[in-house]
Backbone as XML, in Angstrom:
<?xml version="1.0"?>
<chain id="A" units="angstrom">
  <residue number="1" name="UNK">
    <atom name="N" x="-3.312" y="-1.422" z="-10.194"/>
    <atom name="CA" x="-4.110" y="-1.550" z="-9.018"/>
    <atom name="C" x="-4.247" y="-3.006" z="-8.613"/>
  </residue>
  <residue number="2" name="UNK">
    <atom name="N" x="-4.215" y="-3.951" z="-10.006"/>
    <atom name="CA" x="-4.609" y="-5.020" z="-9.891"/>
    <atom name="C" x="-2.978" y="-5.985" z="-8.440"/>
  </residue>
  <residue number="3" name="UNK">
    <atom name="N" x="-2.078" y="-5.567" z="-8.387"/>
    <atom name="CA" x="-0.773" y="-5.556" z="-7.970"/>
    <atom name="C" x="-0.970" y="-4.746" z="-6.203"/>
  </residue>
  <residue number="4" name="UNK">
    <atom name="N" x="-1.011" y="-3.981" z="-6.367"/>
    <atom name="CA" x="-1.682" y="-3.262" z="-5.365"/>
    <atom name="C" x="-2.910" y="-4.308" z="-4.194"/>
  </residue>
  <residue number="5" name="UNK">
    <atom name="N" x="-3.669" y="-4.021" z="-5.067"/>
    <atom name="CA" x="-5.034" y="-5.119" z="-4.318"/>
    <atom name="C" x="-4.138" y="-6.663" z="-3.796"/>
  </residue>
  <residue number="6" name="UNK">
    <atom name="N" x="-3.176" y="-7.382" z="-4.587"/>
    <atom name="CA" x="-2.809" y="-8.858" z="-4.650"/>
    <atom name="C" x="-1.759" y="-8.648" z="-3.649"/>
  </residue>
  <residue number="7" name="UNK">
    <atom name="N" x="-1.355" y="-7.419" z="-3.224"/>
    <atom name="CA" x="-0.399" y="-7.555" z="-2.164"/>
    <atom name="C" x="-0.803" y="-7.252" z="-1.067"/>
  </residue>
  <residue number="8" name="UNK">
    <atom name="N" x="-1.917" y="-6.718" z="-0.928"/>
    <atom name="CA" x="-2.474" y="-6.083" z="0.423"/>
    <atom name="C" x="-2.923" y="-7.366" z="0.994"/>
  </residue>
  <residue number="9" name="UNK">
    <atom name="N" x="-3.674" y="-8.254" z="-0.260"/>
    <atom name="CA" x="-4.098" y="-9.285" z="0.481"/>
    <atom name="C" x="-3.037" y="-10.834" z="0.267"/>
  </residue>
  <residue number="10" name="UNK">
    <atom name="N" x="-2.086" y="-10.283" z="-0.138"/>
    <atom name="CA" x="-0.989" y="-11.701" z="0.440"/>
    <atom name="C" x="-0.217" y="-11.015" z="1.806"/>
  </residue>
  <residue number="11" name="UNK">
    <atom name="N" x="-0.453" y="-9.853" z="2.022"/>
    <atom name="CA" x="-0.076" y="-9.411" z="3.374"/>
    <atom name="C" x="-0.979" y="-10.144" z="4.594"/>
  </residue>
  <residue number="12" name="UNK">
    <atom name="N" x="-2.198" y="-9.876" z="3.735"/>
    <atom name="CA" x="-3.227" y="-10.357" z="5.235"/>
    <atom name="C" x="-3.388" y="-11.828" z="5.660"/>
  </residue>
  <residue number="13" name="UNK">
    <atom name="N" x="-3.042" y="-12.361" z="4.252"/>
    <atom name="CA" x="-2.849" y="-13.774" z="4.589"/>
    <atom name="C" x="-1.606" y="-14.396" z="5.474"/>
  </residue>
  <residue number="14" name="UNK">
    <atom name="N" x="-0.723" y="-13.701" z="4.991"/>
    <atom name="CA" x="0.600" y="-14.127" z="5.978"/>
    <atom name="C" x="0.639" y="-13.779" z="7.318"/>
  </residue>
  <residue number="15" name="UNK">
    <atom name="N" x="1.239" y="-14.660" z="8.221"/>
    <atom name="CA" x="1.101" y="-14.405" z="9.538"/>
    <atom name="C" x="2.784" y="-13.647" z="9.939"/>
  </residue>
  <residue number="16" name="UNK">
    <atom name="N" x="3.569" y="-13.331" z="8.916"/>
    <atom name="CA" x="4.536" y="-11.883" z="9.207"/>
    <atom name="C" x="4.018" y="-10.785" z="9.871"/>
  </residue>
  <residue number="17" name="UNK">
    <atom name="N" x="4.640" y="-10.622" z="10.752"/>
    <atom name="CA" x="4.843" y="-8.653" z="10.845"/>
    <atom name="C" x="5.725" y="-7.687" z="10.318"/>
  </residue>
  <residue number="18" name="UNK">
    <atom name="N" x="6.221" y="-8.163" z="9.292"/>
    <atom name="CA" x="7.637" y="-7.446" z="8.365"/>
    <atom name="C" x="6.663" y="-6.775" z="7.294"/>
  </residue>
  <residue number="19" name="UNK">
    <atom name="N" x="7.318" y="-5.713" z="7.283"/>
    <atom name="CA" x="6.522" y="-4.630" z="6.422"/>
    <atom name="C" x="6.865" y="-5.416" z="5.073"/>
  </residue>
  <residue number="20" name="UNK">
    <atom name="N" x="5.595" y="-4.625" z="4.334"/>
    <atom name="CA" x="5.207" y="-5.058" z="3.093"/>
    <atom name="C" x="5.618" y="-4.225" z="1.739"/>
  </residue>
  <residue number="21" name="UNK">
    <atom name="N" x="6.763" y="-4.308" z="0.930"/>
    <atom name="CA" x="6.940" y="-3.317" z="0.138"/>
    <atom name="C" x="6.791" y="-3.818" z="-1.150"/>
  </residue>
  <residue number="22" name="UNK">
    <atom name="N" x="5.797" y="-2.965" z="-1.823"/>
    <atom name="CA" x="4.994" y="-2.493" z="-3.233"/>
    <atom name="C" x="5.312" y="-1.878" z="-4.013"/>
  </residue>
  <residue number="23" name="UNK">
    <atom name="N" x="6.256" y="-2.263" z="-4.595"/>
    <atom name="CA" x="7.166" y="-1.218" z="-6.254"/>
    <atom name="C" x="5.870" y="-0.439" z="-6.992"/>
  </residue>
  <residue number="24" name="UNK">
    <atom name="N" x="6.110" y="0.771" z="-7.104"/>
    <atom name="CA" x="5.550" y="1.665" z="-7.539"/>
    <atom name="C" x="6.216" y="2.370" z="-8.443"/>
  </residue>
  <residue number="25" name="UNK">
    <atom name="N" x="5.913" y="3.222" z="-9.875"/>
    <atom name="CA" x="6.541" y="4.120" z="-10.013"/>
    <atom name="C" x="6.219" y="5.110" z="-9.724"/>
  </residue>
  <residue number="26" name="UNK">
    <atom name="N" x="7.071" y="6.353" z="-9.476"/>
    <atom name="CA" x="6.915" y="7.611" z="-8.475"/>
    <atom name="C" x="6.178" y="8.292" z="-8.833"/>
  </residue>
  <residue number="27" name="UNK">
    <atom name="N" x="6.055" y="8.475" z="-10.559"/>
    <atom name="CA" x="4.465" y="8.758" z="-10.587"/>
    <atom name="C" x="3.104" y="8.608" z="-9.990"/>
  </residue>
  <residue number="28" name="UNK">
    <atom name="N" x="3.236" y="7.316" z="-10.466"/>
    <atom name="CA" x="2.128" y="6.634" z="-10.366"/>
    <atom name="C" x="2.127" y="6.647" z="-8.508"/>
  </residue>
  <residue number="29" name="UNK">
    <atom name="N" x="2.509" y="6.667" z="-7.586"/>
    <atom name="CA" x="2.601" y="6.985" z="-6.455"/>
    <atom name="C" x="2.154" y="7.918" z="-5.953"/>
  </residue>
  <residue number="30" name="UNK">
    <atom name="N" x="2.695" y="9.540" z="-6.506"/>
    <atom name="CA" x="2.293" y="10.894" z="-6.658"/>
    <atom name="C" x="1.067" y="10.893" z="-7.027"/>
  </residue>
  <residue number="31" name="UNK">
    <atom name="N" x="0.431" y="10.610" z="-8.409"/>
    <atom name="CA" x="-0.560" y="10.429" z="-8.603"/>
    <atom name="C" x="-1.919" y="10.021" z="-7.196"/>
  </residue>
  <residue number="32" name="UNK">
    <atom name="N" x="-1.784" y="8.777" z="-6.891"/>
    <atom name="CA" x="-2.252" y="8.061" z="-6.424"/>
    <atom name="C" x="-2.927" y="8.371" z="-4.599"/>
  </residue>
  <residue number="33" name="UNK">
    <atom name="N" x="-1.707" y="9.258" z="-4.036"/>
    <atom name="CA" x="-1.746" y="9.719" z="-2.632"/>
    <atom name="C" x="-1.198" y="11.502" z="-2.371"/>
  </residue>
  <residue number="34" name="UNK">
    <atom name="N" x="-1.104" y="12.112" z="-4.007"/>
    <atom name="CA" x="-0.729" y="13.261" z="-3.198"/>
    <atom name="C" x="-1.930" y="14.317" z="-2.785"/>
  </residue>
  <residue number="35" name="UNK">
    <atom name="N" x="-1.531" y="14.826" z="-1.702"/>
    <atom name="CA" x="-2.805" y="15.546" z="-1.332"/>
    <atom name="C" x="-3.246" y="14.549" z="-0.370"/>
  </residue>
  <residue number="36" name="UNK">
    <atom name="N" x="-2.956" y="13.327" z="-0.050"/>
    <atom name="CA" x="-3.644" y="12.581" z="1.253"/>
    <atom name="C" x="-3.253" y="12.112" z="2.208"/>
  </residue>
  <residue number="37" name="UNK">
    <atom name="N" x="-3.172" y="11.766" z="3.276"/>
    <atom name="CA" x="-2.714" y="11.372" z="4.400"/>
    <atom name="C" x="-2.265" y="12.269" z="4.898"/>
  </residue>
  <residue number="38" name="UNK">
    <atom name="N" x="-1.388" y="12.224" z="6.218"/>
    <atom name="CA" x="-0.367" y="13.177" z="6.948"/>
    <atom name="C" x="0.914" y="12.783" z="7.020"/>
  </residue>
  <residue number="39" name="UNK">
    <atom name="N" x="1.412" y="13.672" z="7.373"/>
    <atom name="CA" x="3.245" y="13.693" z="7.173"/>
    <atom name="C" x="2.952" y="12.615" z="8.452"/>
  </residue>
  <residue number="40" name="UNK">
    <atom name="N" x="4.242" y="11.480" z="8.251"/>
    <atom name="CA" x="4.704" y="10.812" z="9.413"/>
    <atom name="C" x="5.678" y="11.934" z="10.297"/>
  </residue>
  <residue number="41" name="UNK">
    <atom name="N" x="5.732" y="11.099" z="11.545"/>
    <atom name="CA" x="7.192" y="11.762" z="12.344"/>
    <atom name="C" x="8.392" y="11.112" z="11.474"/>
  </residue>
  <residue number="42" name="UNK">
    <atom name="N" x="8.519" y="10.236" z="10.825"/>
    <atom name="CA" x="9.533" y="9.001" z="10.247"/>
    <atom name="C" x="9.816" y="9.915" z="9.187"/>
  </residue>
  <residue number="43" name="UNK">
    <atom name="N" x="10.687" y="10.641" z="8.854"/>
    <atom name="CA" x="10.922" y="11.886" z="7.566"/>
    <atom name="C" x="10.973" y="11.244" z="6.038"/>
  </residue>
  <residue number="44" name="UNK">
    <atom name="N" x="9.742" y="11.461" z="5.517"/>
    <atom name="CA" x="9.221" y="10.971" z="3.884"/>
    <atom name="C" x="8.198" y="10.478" z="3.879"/>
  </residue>
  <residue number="45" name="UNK">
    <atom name="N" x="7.051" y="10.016" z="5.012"/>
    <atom name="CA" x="6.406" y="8.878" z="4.933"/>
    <atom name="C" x="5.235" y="9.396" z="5.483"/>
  </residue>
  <residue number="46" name="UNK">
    <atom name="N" x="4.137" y="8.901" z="4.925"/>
    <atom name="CA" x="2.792" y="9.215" z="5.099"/>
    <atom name="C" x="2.123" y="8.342" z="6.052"/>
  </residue>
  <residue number="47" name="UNK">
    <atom name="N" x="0.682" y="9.027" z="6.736"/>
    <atom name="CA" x="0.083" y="7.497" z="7.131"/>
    <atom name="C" x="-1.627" y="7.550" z="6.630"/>
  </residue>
  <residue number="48" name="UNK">
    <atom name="N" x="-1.532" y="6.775" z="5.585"/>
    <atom name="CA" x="-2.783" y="6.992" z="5.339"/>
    <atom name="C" x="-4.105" y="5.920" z="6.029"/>
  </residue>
  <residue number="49" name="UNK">
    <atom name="N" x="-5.278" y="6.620" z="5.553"/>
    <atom name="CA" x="-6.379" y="6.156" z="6.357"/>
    <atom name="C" x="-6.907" y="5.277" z="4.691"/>
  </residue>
  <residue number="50" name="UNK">
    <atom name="N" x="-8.040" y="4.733" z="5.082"/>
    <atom name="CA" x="-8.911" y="4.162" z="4.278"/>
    <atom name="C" x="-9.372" y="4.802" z="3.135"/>
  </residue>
  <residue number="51" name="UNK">
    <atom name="N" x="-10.054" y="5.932" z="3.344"/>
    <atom name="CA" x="-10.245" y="6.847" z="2.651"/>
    <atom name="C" x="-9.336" y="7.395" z="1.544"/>
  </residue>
  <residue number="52" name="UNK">
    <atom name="N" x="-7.849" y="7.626" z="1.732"/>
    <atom name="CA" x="-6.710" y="7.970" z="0.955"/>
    <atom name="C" x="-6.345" y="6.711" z="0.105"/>
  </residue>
  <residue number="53" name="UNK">
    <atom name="N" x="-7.237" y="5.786" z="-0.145"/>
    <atom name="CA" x="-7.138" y="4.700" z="-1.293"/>
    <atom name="C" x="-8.457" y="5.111" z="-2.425"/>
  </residue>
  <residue number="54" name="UNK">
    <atom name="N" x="-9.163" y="6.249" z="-2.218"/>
    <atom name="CA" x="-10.044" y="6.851" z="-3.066"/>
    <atom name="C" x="-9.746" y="6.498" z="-4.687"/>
  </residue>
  <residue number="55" name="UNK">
    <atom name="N" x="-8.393" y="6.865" z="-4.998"/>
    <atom name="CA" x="-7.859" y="6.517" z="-6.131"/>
    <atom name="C" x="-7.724" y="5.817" z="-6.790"/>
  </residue>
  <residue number="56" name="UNK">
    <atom name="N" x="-7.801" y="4.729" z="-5.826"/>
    <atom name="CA" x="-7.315" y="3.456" z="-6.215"/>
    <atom name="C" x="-8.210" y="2.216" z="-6.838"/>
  </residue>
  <residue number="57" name="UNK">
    <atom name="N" x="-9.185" y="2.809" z="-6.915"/>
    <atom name="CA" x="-10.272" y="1.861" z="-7.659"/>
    <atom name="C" x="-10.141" y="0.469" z="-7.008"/>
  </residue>
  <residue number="58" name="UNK">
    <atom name="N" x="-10.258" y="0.248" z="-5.793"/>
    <atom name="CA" x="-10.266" y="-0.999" z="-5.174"/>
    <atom name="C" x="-11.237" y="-1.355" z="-4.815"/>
  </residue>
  <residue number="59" name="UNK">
    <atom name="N" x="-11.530" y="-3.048" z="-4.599"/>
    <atom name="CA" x="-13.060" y="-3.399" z="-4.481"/>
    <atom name="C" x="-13.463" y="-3.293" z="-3.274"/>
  </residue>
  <residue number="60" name="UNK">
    <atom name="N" x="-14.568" y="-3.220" z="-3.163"/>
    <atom name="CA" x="-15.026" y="-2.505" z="-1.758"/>
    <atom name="C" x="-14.851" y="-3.032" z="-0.293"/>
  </residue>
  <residue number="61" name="UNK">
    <atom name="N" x="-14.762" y="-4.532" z="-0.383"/>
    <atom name="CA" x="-13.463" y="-4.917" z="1.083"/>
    <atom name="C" x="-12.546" y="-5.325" z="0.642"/>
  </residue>
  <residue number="62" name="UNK">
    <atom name="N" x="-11.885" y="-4.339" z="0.120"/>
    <atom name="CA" x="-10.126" y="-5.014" z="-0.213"/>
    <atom name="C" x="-9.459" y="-4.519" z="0.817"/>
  </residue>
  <residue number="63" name="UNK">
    <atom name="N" x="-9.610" y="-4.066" z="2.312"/>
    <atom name="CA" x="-9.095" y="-3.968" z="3.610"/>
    <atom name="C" x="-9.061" y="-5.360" z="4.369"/>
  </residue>
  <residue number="64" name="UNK">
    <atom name="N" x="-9.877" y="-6.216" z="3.767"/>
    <atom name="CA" x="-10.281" y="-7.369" z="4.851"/>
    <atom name="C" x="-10.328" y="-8.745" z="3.752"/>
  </residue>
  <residue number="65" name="UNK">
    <atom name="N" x="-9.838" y="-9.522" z="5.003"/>
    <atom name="CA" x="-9.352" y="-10.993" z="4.335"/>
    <atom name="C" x="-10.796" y="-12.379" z="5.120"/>
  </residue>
  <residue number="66" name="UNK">
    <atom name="N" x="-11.619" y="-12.426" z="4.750"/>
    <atom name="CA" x="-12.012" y="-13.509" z="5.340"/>
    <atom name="C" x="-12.404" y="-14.784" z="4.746"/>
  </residue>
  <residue number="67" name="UNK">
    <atom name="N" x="-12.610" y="-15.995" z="5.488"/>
    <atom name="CA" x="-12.861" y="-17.525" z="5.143"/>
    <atom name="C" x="-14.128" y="-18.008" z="5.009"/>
  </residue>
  <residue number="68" name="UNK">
    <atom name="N" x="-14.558" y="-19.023" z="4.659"/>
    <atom name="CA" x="-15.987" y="-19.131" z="4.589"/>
    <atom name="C" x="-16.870" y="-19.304" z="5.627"/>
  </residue>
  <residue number="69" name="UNK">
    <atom name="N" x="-16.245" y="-19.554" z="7.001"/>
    <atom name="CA" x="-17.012" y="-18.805" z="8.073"/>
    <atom name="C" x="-17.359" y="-17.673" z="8.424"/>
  </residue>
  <residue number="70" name="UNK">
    <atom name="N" x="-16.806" y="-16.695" z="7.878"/>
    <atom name="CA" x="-16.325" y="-15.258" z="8.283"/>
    <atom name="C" x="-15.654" y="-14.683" z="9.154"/>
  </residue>
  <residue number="71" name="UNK">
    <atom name="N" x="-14.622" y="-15.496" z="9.740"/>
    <atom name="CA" x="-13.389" y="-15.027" z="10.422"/>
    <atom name="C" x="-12.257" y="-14.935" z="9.180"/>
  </residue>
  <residue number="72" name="UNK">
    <atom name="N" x="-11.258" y="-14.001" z="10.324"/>
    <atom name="CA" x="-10.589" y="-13.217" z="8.922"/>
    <atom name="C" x="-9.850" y="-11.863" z="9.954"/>
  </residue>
  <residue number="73" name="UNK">
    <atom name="N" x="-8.715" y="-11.344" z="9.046"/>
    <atom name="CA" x="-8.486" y="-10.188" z="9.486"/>
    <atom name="C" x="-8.719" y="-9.114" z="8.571"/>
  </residue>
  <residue number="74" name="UNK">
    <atom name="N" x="-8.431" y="-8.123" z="9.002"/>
    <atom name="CA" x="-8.706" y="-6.984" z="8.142"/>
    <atom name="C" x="-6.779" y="-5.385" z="8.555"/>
  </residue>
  <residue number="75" name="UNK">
    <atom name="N" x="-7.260" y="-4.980" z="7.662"/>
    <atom name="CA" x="-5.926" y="-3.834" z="7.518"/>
    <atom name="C" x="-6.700" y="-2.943" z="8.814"/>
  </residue>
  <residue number="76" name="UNK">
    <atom name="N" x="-5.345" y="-3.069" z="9.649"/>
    <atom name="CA" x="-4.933" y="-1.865" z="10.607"/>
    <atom name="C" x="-4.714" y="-0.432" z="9.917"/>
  </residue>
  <residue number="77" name="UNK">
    <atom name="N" x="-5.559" y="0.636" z="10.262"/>
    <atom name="CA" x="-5.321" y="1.601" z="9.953"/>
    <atom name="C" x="-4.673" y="2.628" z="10.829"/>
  </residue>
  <residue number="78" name="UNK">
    <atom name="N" x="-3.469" y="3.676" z="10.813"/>
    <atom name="CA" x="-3.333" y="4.240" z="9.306"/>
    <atom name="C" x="-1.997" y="3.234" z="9.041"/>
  </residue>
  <residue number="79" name="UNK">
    <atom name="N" x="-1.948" y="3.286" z="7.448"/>
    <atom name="CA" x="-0.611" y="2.524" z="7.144"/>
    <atom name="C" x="0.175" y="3.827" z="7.037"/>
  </residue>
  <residue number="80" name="UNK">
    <atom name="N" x="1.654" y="3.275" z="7.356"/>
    <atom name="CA" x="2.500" y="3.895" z="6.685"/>
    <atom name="C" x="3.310" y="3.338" z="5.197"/>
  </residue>
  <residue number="81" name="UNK">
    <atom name="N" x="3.067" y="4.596" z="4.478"/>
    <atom name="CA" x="3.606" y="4.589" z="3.299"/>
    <atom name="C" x="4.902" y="5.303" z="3.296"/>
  </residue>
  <residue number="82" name="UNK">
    <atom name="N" x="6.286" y="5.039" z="2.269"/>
    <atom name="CA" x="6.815" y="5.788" z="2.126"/>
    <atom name="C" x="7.579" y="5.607" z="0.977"/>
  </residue>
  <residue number="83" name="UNK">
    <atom name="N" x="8.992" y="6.506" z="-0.009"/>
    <atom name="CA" x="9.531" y="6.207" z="-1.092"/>
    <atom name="C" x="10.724" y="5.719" z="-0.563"/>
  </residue>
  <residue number="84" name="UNK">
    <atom name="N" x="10.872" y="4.455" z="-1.428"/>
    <atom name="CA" x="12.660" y="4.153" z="-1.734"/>
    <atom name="C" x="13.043" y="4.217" z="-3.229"/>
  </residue>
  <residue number="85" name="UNK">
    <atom name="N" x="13.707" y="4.818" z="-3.404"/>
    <atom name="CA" x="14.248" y="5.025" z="-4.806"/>
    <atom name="C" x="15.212" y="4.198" z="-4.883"/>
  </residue>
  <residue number="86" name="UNK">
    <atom name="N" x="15.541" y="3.641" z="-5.577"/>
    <atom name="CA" x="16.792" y="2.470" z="-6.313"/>
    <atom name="C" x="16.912" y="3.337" z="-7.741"/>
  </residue>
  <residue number="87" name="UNK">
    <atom name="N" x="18.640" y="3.555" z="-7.848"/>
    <atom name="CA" x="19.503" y="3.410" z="-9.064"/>
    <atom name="C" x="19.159" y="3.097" z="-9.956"/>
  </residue>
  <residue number="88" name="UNK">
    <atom name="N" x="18.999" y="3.248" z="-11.743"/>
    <atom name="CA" x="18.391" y="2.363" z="-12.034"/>
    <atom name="C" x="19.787" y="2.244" z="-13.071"/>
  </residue>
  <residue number="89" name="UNK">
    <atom name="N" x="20.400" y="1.124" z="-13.133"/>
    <atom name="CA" x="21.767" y="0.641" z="-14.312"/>
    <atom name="C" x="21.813" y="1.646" z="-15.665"/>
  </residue>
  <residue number="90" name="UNK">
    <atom name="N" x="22.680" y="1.808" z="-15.905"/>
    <atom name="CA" x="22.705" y="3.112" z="-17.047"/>
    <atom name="C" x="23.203" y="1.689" z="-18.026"/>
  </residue>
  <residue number="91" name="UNK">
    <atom name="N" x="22.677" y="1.782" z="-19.116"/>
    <atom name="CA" x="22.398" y="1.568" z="-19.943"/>
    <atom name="C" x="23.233" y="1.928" z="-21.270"/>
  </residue>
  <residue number="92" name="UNK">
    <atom name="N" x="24.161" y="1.414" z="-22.201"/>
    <atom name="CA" x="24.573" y="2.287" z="-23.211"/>
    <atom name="C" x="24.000" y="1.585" z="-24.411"/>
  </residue>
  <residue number="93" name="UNK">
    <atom name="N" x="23.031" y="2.318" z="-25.685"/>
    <atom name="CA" x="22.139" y="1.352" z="-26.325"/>
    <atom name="C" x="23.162" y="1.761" z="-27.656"/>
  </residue>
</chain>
């Protein structure tokens, strides 16, 4: 989670608009969002709301980035999530 939380908010810090991708294992993925969000139109991919981070034991504004004035941005909701699977090298031990 701790990985999770550190990327959401090196997302918010950066001034990119290039999506943000978060190695997961597919478990731990499944785990984490099944049963939440809605099917995208984009075929595999979810869009979840705020709420569908229930799981995730995150601290309570880990949506929002702010400075010691209190300007700042915060996560556009819904995100889209989705899987890429990569190969993984076969191995002969």
């Amino acid at each position: 989670m701790d990985a999770l939380h550190a990327a959401i908010l090196e997302n918010l810090a950066s001034k990119s608009l290039s999506p943000t991708i978060i190695p997961f294992r597919h478990g731990v993925f499944r785990y984490l969002f099944r049963g939440k969000g809605e099917k995208s139109q984009d075929r595999g991919n979810l869009l979840l709301e705020k709420r569908d981070f229930s799981r995730c034991s995150l601290p309570i504004d880990w949506d929002r980035l702010l400075d010691s004035l209190g300007d700042g941005v915060q996560v556009e909701f819904p995100i889209k999530a989705g899987y890429l699977f990569h190969k993984a090298q076969k191995t002969i031990l």
